[in-house]
C-alpha positions, 0 to 999 in steps of 0.5 A: 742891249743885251736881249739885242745880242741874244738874238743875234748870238742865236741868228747867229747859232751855226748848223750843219754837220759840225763839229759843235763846241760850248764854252761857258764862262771867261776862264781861259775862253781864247785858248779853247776856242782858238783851239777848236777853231783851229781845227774847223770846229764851229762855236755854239752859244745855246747852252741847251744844244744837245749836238755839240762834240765839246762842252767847257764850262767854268761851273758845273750844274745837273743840266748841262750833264742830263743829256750827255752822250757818253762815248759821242761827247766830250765835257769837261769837269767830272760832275762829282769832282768836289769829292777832290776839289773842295777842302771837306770834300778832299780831306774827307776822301783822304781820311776814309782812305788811310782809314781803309788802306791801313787794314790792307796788308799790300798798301800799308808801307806805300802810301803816305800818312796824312801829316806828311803832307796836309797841314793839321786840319780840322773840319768846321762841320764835323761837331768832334771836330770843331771840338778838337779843335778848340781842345787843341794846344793852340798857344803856338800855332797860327791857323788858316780857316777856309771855306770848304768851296771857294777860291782865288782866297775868297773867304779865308782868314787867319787865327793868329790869336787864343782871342781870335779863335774864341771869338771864332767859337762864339761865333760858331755857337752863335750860327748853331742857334736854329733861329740865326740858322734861318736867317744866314743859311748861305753864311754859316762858317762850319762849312769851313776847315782850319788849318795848321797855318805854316809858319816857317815857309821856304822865302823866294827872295824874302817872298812867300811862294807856292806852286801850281801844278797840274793833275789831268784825268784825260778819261775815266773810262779808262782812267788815265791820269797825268802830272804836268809842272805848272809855275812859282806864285810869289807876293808882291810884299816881303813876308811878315808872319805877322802882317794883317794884310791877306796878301802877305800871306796868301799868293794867288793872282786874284789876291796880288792884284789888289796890292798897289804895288802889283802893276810894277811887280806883276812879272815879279809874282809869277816865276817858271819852274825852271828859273825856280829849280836855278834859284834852289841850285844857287841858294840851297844845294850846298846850304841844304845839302840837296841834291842837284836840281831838287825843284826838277827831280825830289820835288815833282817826284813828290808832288806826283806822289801826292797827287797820285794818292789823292786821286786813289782816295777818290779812284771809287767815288769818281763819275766813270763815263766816257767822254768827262775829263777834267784839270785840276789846279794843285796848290804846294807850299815847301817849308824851310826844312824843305818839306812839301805840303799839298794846301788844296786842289783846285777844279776850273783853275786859272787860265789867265796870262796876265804875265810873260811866263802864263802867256808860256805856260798856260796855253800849253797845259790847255793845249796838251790837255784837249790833245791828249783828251782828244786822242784818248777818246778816239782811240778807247771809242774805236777801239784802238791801243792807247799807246804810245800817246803822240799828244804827249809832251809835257804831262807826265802819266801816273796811272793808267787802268787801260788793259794797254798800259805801259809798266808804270811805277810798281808804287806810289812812292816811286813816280815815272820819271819827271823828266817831260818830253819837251816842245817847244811851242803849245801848238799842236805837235805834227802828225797828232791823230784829229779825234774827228778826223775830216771835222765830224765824229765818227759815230759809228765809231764809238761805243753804244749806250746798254740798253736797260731791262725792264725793271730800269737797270742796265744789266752787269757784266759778267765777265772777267777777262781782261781782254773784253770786247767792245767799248761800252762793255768795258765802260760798264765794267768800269762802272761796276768796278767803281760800284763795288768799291765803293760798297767795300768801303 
C-alpha cells in the first residue's frame, strides 16, 4: 500500500541537528546514500524539506532550487546545464562560441574548429537549418536523427536512404501545419538534430565501441572542472552498417539489453580503459603507427581538449552559485583513422553495476565526485586555499578560476597531464578533511547571502582586485563576471 509507506517514510523522517541528504530517483541511490551514511548523515525522504546539506536528484524542477541556501547546501545538477547537456543546447552553445572566439585575436589558433570533433549536424528547428539539410549532398551519407533531450537512445533513428530522408521532410512538413501542431505538441520531430552517422568506426573485435568519460564541475563558484576516464561500451552483435537493428548501432546499456544475447555477452559489452589501451597496444600501434599507449596519453588528451572547450562555450551561460555541482557523462566515438568525435554529453549519466568493470568503476567516480565536492566547498566557504586537493585521485583537473589555482595548461590544446594519481579502492582516501566536520555544518562558516537594496538588486561589486575578501564577495563577482560575458556576446 503506497500511501501506507508514505506515512511510515514520514514517521520515519528524522530530525535533529543533521547532517540531512535528499535522494530522489534510483540512479546510482546505493552509492550516494552508503556514502553519506557512512559518514553519520541522516536520509530525509520529504522533498520539500528545506535543512538538508545534499540534495541529489535524478531530474531537476524550478522547485527543488527555490529554496537552496547558496553557501550552506549542496545540489546536484546546475539548473541550466542543458545549455551543455542537450544536443540543440550543446551544439548551439559551440556555434556561438566559434562565432565569437574566431573575432578574437588570442583564442584564434587554440581552440578547435567545430568539424573536428562534432559530426556534421544539423538542427531540426532551425528552418535554415532543416534547409540545408535537405540541400545537402546526401547520396553518400548515412544520418543519425536525435531527439534534442533524451537518452539511453530513446527516440533516435538512422537515414540511411535519399527515400528515408524525404519521408522525414513530409513528415516535418506534415507536423508544421498549425492544426497537427495542436494535436501532437509533445511529438513534434524538430526538436531533433541529424547528424553525419559515422560509418567507418575503429571495430573492438568486430564490435562497434564508444566511451564514457566523465566531466565534474565540482563548483561554479569558483569554477573548477576536472576529467576522469570512464569505461569502452561495446555491442552484443558484430557490426553491419547496414543492420536495421538499433542495437547494432548504438552501444549504451539500456539499448544492449534488449539483445537476447546480452545475459551471455554482458561482461563482453563493457570494457575498462586499461584492457582498451592493451587492445589498441597489440592491434594498431605497429599498423597504425601510434604511439605507445595512445588510449592513455593522445587519446584522454584529446577528450580533455574537447571537454575543455565544451565547458568554455557555456563558461557564460552556466548558474554560478556556490553549492551546485554537477557530473557529466561525455560520449566519444574514434573512427578508423583513429580520429575522436564527441557524440554527446550527458547530465545524470548512469550510475549502474550491472558488470564487473562498473562495479570498478563507477563507485569511484561517484566517490571521488562527492570527495572533491565536498572539500571544495568547506574550503571556498571558509575561506581557505583550495590547494592541494587531498580528495584528488583519479580526476584530472582542466580549469580552475580560483585566485589559488596552480599553473594549469597555458592552452586548451595542451591538457595537464593525463596520467591520474591512483587508488586502489572508491573508498574515501585517509586523512580527506569531512566538509561537516563533527556531522553538522559549520554555518558560521560559510558565506552570507547579500542583502538587496530597496529597488530588489543586489548591489555590485566594485572592486577588482584579485585578492577580494570574503566569500559572498567573491561569489557576486563571479556572477557578475558570467553577466557581463554574456551581455558581450
Amino acid at each position: 500500500d503506497l500511501s501506507a509507506r508514505g506515512r511510515e517514510r514520514q514517521i520515519e523522517e528524522p530530525r535533529g541537528p543533521g547532517p540531512f541528504y535528499y535522494f530522489g530517483g534510483t540512479n546510482g541511490a546505493k552509492i550516494v546514500s552508503n556514502y553519506c551514511e557512512s559518514r553519520g548523515w541522516k536520509r530525509i525522504y520529504n522533498k520539500d524539506r528545506k535543512d538538508f546539506n545534499l540534495k541529489w536528484c535524478e531530474t531537476k524542477s524550478p522547485a527543488q532550487y527555490s529554496n537552496f541556501r547558496e553557501g550552506k547546501q549542496l545540489m546536484y545538477q546546475i539548473p541550466n546545464n542543458k545549455v551543455l547537456t542537450t544536443k540543440i543546447g550543446l551544439l548551439s552553445s559551440l556555434r556561438q562560441y566559434e562565432q565569437v572566439s574566431s573575432r578574437v585575436c588570442h583564442v584564434q589558433g587554440l581552440r578547435l574548429k567545430l568539424e573536428e570533433f562534432i559530426p556534421t549536424t544539423f538542427r531540426m528547428d532551425l528552418r535554415e537549418d532543416r534547409e540545408a539539410f535537405f540541400a545537402h549532398n546526401n547520396e553518400s551519407r548515412m544520418w543519425i536523427c536525435k531527439p534534442t533531450s533524451m537518452n539511453q537512445g530513446r527516440g533516435i533513428f538512422l537515414l540511411k536512404s535519399q527515400e528515408d530522408i524525404d519521408a522525414f521532410r513530409l513528415k516535418l512538413q506534415h507536423m508544421d501545419n498549425p492544426q497537427t501542431n495542436r494535436k501532437t505538441q509533445y511529438r513534434q520531430p524538430q526538436a531533433h538534430v541529424v547528424q553525419h552517422y559515422i560509418q567507418n568506426p575503429l571495430l573492438l573485435k568486430g564490435k562497434k565501441f564508444d566511451v564514457r568519460s566523465y566531466l565534474l564541475i565540482a563548483c561554479t563558484a569558483p569554477y573548477m572542472v576536472f576529467f576522469r576516464h570512464g569505461y569502452v561500451r561495446l555491442t552484443c552483435d558484430l557490426y553491419d552498417p547496414n543492420s536495421k537493428n538499433l542495437s547494432a548501432h548504438l552501444t549504451n546499456q539500456y539499448v544492449q539489453k534488449k539483445n537476447p544475447l546480452y545475459s551471455q555477452l554482458k561482461e563482453d559489452t563493457v570494457w575498462s580503459m586499461e584492457s582498451f589501451n592493451t587492445y589498441v597496444n597489440d592491434r594498431f600501434q605497429v599498423a597504425k603507427d601510434l604511439p605507445r599507449d595512445w588510449v592513455l596519453g593522445a587519446f584522454a588528451k584529446r577528450m580533455q581538449q574537447i571537454m575543455t572547450q565544451c565547458f568554455f562555450a557555456v563558461k557564460s551561460k552556466l548558474d554560478c552559485r556556490l553549492g551546485f555541482f554537477d557530473l557529466i557523462g561525455c560520449d566519444f566515438l574514434i573512427d578508423e583513422d583513429f580520429k575522436v568525435w564527441l557524440l554527446e554529453m550527458n547530465c545524470n549519466p548512469a550510475l549502474h553495476t550491472n558488470c564487473e568493470v562498473l562495479k570498478e568503476v563507477i563507485p569511484s567516480v561517484v566517490v571521488e565526485t562527492l570527495d572533491l565536492t565536498l572539500e571544495i566547498f568547506k574550503k571556498v566557504g571558509s575561506r581557505q586555499k583550495i590547494f592541494p586537493l587531498v580528495s584528488q585521485r583519479e580526476f584530472v583537473l582542466l580549469y580552475s578560476s580560483s585566485n589559488s589555482s596552480p599553473e594549469l595548461q597555458k592552452t586548451t590544446k595542451e591538457p595537464q597531464k593525463t596520467e591520474p594519481r591512483r587508488c586502489t579502492s572508491g573508498t574515501e582516501v585517509k586523512g580527506v578533511p569531512s566538509a561537516f566536520p563533527d556531522n553538522s555544518v559549520n554555518v558560521s562558516a560559510l558565506p552570507k547571502r547579500r542583502s538587496r537594496s530597496k529597488s530588489g538588486h543586489r548591489p555590485t561589486s566594485t572592486s577588482q582586485s584579485h585578492h577580494e575578501s570574503g566569500a559572498s564577495t567573491f561569489i557576486q563577482r563571479q556572477r557578475n563576471c558570467c553577466k557581463n560575458a554574456q551581455a558581450s556576446s
